[in-house]
C-alpha positions as CSV (number, residue, x, y, z in Angstrom):
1,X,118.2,82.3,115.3
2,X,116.5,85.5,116.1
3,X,115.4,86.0,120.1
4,X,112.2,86.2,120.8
5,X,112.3,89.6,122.5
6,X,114.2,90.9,118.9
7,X,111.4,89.9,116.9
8,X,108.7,91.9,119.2
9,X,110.7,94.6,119.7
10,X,110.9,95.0,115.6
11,X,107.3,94.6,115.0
12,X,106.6,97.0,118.3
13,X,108.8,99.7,116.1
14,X,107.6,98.6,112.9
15,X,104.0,99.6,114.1
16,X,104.7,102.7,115.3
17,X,106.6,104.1,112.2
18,X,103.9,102.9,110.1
19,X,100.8,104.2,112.6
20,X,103.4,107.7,113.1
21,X,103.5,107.9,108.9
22,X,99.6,107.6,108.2
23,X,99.2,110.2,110.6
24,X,101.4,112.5,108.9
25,X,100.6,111.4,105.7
26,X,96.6,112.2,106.5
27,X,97.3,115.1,108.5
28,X,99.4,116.5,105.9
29,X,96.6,115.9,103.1
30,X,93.8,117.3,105.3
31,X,95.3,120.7,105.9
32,X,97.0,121.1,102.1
33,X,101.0,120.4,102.8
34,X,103.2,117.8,101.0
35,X,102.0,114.6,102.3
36,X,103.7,112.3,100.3
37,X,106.8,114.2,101.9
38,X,105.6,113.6,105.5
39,X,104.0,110.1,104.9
40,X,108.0,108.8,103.7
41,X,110.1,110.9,106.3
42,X,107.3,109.1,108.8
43,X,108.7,106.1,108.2
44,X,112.4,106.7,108.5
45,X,112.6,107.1,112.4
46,X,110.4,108.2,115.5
47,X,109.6,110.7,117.2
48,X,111.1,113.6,115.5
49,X,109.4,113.9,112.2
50,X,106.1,114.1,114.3
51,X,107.5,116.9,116.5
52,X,108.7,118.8,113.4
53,X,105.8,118.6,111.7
54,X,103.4,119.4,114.5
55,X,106.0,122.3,115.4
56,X,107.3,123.8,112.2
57,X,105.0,123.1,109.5
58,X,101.6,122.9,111.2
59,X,102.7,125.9,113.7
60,X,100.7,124.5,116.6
61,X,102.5,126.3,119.5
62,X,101.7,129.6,117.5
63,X,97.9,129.1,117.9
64,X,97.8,128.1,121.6
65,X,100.1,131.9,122.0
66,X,97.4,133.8,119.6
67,X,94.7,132.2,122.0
68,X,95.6,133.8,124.8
């Protein structure tokens, strides 16, 4: 039988690969990139495809250096 503990801490990751993929997936769509892409790696772990995407693809750190 599965601990209690196991069972929250699944639906505590659960939540926040599928709340980490919508916002990928919807960020991606808003600002033209391939969001189907972004919406699936979402999904596959936590917190890296975020941290890519906000870093690589969206270029984020670039803006807050052209700023200044």
């Amino acid at each position: 039988m599965i601990d209690e503990n196991v069972t929250f801490v699944i639906i505590t990751v659960g939540f926040i690969l599928i709340c980490q993929s919508l916002f990928l997936f919807m960020d991606a769509r808003k600002h033209g990139h391939n969001y189907w892409l972004w919406g699936i790696i979402g999904l596959i772990q936590a917190p890296m495809p975020t941290l890519f995407y906000l870093t690589f693809v969206r270029k984020l750190w670039m803006k807050k250096e052209k700023r200044n």
